[in-house]
C-alpha positions as CSV (number, residue, x, y, z in Angstrom):
1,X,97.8,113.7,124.5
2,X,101.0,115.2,124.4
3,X,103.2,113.8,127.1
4,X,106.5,116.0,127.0
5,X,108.0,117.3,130.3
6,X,109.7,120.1,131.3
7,X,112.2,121.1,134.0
8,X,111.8,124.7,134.8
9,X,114.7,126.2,137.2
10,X,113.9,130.3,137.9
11,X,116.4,131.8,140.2
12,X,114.8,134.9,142.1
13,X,116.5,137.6,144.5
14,X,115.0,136.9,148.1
15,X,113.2,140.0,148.3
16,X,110.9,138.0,145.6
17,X,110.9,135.1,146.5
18,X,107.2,135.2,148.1
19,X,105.8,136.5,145.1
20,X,106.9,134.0,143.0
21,X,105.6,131.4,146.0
22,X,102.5,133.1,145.5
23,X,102.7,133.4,141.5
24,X,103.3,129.6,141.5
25,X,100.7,128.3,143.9
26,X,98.4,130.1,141.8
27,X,98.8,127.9,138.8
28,X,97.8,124.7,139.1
29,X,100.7,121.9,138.6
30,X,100.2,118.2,139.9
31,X,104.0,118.0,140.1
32,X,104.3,121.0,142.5
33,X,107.9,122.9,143.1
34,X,110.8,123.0,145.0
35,X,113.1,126.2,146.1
36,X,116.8,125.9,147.9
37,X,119.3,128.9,148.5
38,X,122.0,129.4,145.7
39,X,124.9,131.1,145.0
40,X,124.7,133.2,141.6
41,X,128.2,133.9,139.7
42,X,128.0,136.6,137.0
43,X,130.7,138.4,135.8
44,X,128.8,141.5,135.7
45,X,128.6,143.3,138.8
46,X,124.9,145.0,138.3
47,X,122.7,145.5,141.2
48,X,125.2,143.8,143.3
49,X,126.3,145.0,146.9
50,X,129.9,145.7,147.7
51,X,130.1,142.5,149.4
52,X,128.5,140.6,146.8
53,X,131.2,142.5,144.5
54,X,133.7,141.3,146.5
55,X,133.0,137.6,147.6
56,X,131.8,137.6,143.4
57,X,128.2,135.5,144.5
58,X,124.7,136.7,145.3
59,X,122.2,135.0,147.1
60,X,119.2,134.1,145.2
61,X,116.7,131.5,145.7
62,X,115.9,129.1,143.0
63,X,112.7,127.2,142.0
64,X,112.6,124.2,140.4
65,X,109.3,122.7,138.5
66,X,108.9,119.5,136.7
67,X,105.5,120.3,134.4
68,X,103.7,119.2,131.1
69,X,104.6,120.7,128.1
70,X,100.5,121.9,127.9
71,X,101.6,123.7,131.6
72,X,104.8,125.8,130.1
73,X,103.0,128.8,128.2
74,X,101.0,129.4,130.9
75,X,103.5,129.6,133.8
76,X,106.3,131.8,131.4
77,X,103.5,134.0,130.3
78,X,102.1,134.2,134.2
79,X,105.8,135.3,135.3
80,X,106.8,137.6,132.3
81,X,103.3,139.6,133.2
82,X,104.3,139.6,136.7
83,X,107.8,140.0,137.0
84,X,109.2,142.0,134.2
85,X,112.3,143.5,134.7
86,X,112.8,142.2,137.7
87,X,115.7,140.6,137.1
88,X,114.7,136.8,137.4
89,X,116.6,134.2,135.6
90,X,114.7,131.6,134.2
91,X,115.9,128.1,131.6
92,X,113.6,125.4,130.1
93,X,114.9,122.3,130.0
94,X,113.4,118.7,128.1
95,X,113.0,116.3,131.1
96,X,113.9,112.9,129.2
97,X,113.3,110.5,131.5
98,X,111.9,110.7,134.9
99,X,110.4,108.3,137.7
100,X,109.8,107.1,141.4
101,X,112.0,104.9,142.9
């Protein structure tokens, strides 16, 4: 069995954010996720507000998921089906060491 891990971080305007709750819940992870409030920095000003252009941040929300390598395919091909050009920002990441303490 393979035993690789992932960290999955997906930041998501707020207007999606309960799709993507609902997206996620829908594929089953024993590791479950986590979501906070960010601020996103970009130097391009697409899609932003004129306070967002000014201030130079955007709200998003961002998920975080810690998942099995056998989980990963699934879950990218699950949110590129659902949330094309939407605008979501997503990274992989190798999780190298993890644990309860």
């Amino acid at each position: 069995m393979n035993d690789k891990k992932y960290l999955v971080t997906i930041n998501v305007p707020p207007s999606l954010e309960e799709a993507v709750v609902d997206c996620l819940l829908t594929l089953e992870s024993e590791f479950g996720f986590s979501t906070f409030q960010v601020n996103a920095h970009d130097h391009k000003n697409e899609n932003l507000s004129l306070a967002e252009q000014v201030t130079g941040r955007q709200k998003k929300i961002r998920f975080q998921m810690y998942l099995a390598e056998e989980g990963l395919a699934e879950l990218l091909t699950q949110l590129k089906n659902d949330f094309t050009d939407s605008g979501i920002h997503y990274w992989v990441m190798p999780v190298l060491e993890n644990g309860i303490l």
